[in-house]
N, C-alpha and C positions, 0 to 999 in steps of 0.2 A: 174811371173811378169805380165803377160796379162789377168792372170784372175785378178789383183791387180788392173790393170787399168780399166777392164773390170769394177767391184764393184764402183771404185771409179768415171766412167762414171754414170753410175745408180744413184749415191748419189748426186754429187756436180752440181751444178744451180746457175738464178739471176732473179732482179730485175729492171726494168727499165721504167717509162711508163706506167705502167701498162700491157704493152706487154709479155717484159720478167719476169724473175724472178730468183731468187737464184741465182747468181752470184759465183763463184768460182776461184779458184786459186789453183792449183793440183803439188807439185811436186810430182814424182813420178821417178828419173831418174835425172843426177846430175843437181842439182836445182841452177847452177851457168849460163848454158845454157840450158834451156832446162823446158817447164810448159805447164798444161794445162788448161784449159780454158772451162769452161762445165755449164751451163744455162738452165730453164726451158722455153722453145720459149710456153708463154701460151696463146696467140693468137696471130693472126698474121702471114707471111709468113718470112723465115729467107732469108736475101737478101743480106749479107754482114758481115764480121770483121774487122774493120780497127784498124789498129797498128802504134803506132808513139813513138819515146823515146823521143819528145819535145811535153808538151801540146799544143795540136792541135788549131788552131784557126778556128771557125765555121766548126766543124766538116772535118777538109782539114786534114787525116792523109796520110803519105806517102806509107802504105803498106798495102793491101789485104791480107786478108789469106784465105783462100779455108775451109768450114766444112769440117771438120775428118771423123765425125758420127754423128749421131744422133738415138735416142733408148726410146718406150715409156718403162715406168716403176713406180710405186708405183701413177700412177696418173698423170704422168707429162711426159710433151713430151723435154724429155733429148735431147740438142746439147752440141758437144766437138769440142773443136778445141784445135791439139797438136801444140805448138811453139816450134821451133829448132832454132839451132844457134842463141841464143842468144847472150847480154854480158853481161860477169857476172858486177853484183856488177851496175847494169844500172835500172833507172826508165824504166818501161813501159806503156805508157796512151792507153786505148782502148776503141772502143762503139761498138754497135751492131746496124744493122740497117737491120731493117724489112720491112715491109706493109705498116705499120702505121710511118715511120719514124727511124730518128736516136736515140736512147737512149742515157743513163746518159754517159758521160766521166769517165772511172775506171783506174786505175793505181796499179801496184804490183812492186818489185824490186826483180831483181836475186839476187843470193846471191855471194858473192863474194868468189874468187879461189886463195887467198893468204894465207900462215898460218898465216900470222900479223894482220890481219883484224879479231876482232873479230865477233861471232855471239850471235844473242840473240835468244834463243827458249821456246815455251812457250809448258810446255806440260799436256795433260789434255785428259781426257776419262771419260766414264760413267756416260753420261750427260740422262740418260733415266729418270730419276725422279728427282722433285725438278725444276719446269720450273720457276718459279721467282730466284732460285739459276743459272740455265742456263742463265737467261736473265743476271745476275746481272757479272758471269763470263766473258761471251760474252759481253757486255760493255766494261771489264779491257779490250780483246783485241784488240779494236780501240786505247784505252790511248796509251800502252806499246809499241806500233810501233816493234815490234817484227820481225827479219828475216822469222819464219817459225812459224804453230802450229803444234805439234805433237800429232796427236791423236791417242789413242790405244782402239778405238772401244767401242763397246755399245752404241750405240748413241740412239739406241730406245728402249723400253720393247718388246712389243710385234709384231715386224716389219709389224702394219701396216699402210696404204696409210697413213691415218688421223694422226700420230706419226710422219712421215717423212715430211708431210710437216710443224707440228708444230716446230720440230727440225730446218727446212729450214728458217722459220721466224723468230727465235730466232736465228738464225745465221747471221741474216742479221744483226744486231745490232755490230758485229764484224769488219763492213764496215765503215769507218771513212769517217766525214762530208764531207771529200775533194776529198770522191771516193775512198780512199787508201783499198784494201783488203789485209789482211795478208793470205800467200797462207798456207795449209794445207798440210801435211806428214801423211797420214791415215792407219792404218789396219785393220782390219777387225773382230769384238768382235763377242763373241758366242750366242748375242742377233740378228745378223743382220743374217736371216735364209736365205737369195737373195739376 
């Protein structure tokens, strides 16, 4: 499982500002409490996470969360931050605030820990070729408002730098106008060699 988190530290990022970039949303561990949170800080000094389940006014959210890690990797200077105790089935609004300021307002939702409540998942892999098909994929899932995406690996041909972050930018497109990210359940395909 830590090498699981470990890979999925490596892959997932945001955008904000121009500061950060690749934004994410990780479960990895029961996804009703419990996500992570992982970005490319690509200039800039990381200075903060703030967390709030009411959107925030002028950046006033009620909770700090401390970086996990942070790790460079395929080009990009990877931060994670794990969230605990959650509640399920709850909105989450978040920013990041660096050097240069506070970033965009994001938002994810736990999933809910009841068997009556349904979920919706969206699942999809072997996104390494066909990048206007990528794009055009990654569009449906801002529509679909989806609990989770499951993805089963391959995300690059040939894993490198230049492929990971093309993948990254065409992921961003999965981020709905109003900030909303759908969080991602990932493995790990026999194209991604680190």
């Amino acid at each position: 499982m830590k090498a699981i988190i470990l890979f999925i530290t490596c892959l997932l990022v945001f955008n904000a500002n121009g500061k950060t970039r690749f934004v994410r949303v990780v479960f990895s561990g029961d996804a009703s409490t419990t996500a992570t949170v992982i970005w490319d800080q690509k200039r800039g000094q990381f200075m903060g996470f703030y967390m709030d389940t009411v959107e925030p006014f002028k950046n006033r959210y009620r909770q700090e969360i401390q970086l996990t890690s942070k790790n460079n990797w395929k080009g990009m200077s990877n931060c994670l931050v794990e969230l605990k105790n959650l509640r399920p089935n709850t909105k989450y609004y978040f920013t990041i605030k660096d050097s240069e300021g506070f970033g965009r307002t994001y938002y994810f939702s736990t999933a809910p820990n009841v068997p009556e409540e349904r979920l919706s998942l969206i699942g999809g892999g072997d996104s390494r070729d066909n990048r206007p098909v990528r794009v055009k994929a990654n569009k449906m899932v801002a529509k679909l408002k989806a609990h989770a995406v499951l993805f089963n690996g391959d995300f690059i041909n040939l894993d490198l730098n230049q492929q990971w972050i093309n993948w990254f930018e065409d992921w961003e497109y999965t981020i709905d106008t109003d900030g909303r990210i759908t969080p991602l359940v990932v493995s790990r395909g026999n194209h991604e060699k680190t």
